[in-house]
C-alpha positions, 0 to 999 in steps of 0.5 A: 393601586399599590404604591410600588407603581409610584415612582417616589412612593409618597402618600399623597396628603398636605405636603407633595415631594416636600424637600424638607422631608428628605433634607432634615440637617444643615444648610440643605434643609433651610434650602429645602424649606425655602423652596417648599414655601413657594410654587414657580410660574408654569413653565418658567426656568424655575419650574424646570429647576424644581422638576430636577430636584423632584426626580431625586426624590426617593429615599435611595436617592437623598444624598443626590437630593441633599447635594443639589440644594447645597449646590443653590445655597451661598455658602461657599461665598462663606470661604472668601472669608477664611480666605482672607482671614489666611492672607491677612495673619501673612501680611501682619506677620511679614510687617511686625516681624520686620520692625522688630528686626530694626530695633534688634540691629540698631541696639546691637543685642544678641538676640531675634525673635522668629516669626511669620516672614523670617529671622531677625539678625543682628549686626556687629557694633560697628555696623549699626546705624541710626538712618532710616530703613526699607525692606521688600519681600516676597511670597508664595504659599498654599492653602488646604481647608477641608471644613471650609471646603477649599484649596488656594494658592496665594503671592504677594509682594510687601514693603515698608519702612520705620523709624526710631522713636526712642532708644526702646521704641520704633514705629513702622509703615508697611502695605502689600499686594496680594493675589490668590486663587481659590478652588472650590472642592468637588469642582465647585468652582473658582474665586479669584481674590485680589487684595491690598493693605496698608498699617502702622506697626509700633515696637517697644523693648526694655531688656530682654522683653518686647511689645509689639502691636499695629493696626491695617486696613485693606481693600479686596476684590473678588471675581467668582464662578460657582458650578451648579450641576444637578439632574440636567442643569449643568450652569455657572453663576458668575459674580464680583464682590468687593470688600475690606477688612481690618486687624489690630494685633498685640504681641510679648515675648521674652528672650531667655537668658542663654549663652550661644543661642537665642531662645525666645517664647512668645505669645499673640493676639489678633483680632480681624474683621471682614466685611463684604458688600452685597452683589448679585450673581449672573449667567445661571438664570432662575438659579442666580443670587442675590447676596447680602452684605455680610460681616464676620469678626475672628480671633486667632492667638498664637503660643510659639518658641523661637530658636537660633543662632549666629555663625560667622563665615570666613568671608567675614558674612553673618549667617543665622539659622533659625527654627520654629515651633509653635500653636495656633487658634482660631475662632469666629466671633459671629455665626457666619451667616449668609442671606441670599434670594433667588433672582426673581424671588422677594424674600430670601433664606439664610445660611451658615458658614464654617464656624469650626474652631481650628487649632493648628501646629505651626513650624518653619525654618530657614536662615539669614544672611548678613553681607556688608554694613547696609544690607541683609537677606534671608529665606524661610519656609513655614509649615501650619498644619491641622488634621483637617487644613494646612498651609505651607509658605515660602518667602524671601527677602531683604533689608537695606539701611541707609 
C-alpha cells in the first residue's frame, strides 16, 4: 500500500509515533521521552491525552507537537523563582539604603549615596539629632522577562528602624509585604505570589568610604493556574506552594572628593537563595503534577554611579535631585531543575528552567525633600532594562526621627 495513504507516514518498526522523534531539544524532548517509555490503560483519560498528541504527529505539524509537551512540563513553575529573585533585590535595596541615610544625617556630611529606594539627604547641623528613627515607604513596579516567559506587576509596603552603635556604625531592623501578579505569556496562565520578609542591616563609614551588608528571611505563598490547551484538551491545573527564601548582601563605595555635588561610585554583592516545598496540582485530570521540592542559589552584583545635589528653597526646604546610572548581573548558581510526575504515575522526569545569565542597565531619578527638624520625604522612579527584560519601579516615602 503506498505511504501516502498513512496519515502520519511512519514506517512501522520498533517505535510507533514515538514523540522523541519529533521533539529532539530542550524540555519537549525529556516530556517526549517520558511519555514514550509508558502505555496509558485503555480508555482511561491518559489514553485520551496521548491520542491528542498522536494527531500532531507529522512533520509539518512538529511545532504543535513540541508546544503540547512543553504545555505538560513544569517549567513554567521555574518563574516563581526569578520572580522572587525581582522582589527580594527591591526589599533588600529599600532597607540599606535607608540605614545609610541615618548615618549620613546624623553626621551632618554633605554627601548621600543613591540607591534602590530613593535618595539620602542630609539635614543641617542644627537639625540633627541622636533618638531613634522610623521610616515607612511604598511601591509599585513591573516586570518583563522574555527568557523567563512572563509579565508581572508587583506592591509592597516596608518599614523599619535602627539605631546608632558607634559614631562610625549603625544597625537597622527593617521587613516588608509584598504581593505580585505573574502572567505567564502565550495565555499560559497565572500566579499569584504573596510574600514577607524580615532583617538585620549593618552600616559602617570612616571618611568618605562606607560598608554596608545585612541578612533577611522571608516567607512566600504562591496560588497558580497553569492553562493546558493542545488538540481537544482545553484545562487548568490548579495549585498552591509555599516557600521561602534568604539573601546576605555586601556593599562599598566611596563618595568623590567635589565641590557642590555629590558623586559616589558603588559596587554590590548579593547572594540569594529559594527554596520551594513539594505540591501537587489539581482540576486537569490525568495532566495534574505532582511537583517536587526545589531549591535554587543566585548571585547578582552591581556597579553604579550616583549623582546629586542639594538646593535650599526659599521657605528655607532642603530639596535634592538625584540620578543614577549603573549595571547589573545576574547568574544561577545551580541548573534550575524541576522533577515532577504525572497523577497516576510513580516515577517522573526532569526539567530545566531558565539559567541565561542576564546583565541589565539600571538608571533611575527623582528627589528628596527635607521639611522641619523630624521629617523628610522623597519619590523615585527607576528603570532596569535589558534586551530581553526590563523592570520599572515607582516608590515613595518617608523618614521621621524622634
Amino acid at each position: 500500500m503506498p505511504a501516502d495513504n498513512y496519515f502520519n507516514q511512519q514506517l512501522v518498526g520498533d517505535c510507533v509515533l514515538c514523540y522523541r522523534v519529533l521533539a529532539t531539544e530542550g524540555n519537549a524532548a525529556q516530556i517526549a521521552r517520558y511519555l514514550d517509555g509508558r502505555i496509558p490503560a485503555a480508555y482511561s483519560d491518559l489514553e485520551n491525552v496521548y491520542n491528542q498528541i498522536d494527531s500532531l504527529w507529522s512533520v509539518p505539524l512538529a511545532p504543535a507537537l513540541n508546544q503540547a509537551l512543553n504545555q505538560i512540563s513544569p517549567a513554567r513553575y521555574d518563574a516563581l523563582t526569578t520572580q522572587s529573585l525581582r522582589l527580594g533585590v527591591l526589599y533588600n535595596e529599600v532597607a540599606s539604603q535607608s540605614l545609610y541615610a541615618r548615618l549620613q544625617e546624623e553626621e551632618g556630611e554633605p554627601s548621600s549615596r543613591l540607591l534602590f529606594a530613593g535618595p539620602v539627604t542630609v539635614l543641617p547641623e542644627s537639625d540633627k539629632t541622636s533618638g531613634r528613627r522610623v521610616w515607612g515607604q511604598v511601591v509599585g513596579a513591573n516586570f518583563r522577562d522574555g527568557n523567563a516567559g512572563f509579565d508581572a506587576r508587583a506592591s509592597g509596603i516596608f518599614f523599619g528602624t535602627d539605631q546608632r552603635l558607634s559614631s562610625s556604625s549603625l544597625l537597622g531592623f527593617s521587613a516588608g509585604l509584598m504581593r505580585s501578579r505573574l502572567d505567564w505569556r502565550d495565555a499560559g496562565g497565572q500566579a499569584e505570589i504573596q510574600s514577607a520578609k524580615a532583617g538585620v542591616h549593618f552600616l559602617w563609614s570612616e571618611a568618605n568610604w562606607f560598608v554596608q551588608g545585612g541578612a533577611n528571611l522571608g516567607v512566600s505563598q504562591a496560588d497558580t493556574r497553569r492553562n493546558i490547551a493542545f488538540g481537544q484538551i482545553s484545562r487548568i491545573a490548579s495549585a498552591s506552594t509555599k516557600g521561602w527564601e534568604g539573601n546576605i548582601r555586601l556593599e562599598t563605595g566611596y563618595r568623590l572628593p567635589l565641590e557642590n555635588v555629590r558623586l559616589v561610585p558603588t559596587i554590590s554583592l548579593d547572594t540569594f537563595h529559594f527554596h520551594r516545598r513539594a505540591f501537587a496540582e489539581t482540576g486537569a485530570d490525568s495532566l495534574n503534577l505532582r511537583v517536587q521540592a526545589v531549591s535554587n542559589h543566585s548571585l547578582r552584583s552591581v556597579a553604579a554611579i550616583h549623582l546629586s545635589w542639594d538646593s535650599k528653597l526659599r521657605n528655607g526646604q532642603l530639596l535634592t535631585p538625584f540620578l543614577q546610572l549603573g549595571w547589573a548581573h545576574e547568574r544561577s548558581l545551580d541548573g534550575r531543575v524541576i522533577t515532577a510526575a504525572l497523577q497516576g504515575e510513580a516515577d517522573g522526569f526532569t526539567v530545566q528552567g531558565n539559567t541565561r545569565r542576564r546583565n541589565a542597565l539600571l538608571f533611575s531619578t527623582g528627589a528628596s525633600l527635607v521639611s522641619g527638624r523630624n521629617l523628610s520625604v522623597f519619590a523615585r522612579y527607576q528603570l532596569e532594562h535589558s534586551p530581553n527584560s526590563s523592570g520599572q519601579l515607582l516608590s515613595a516615602g518617608l523618614h521621621y526621627r524622634f
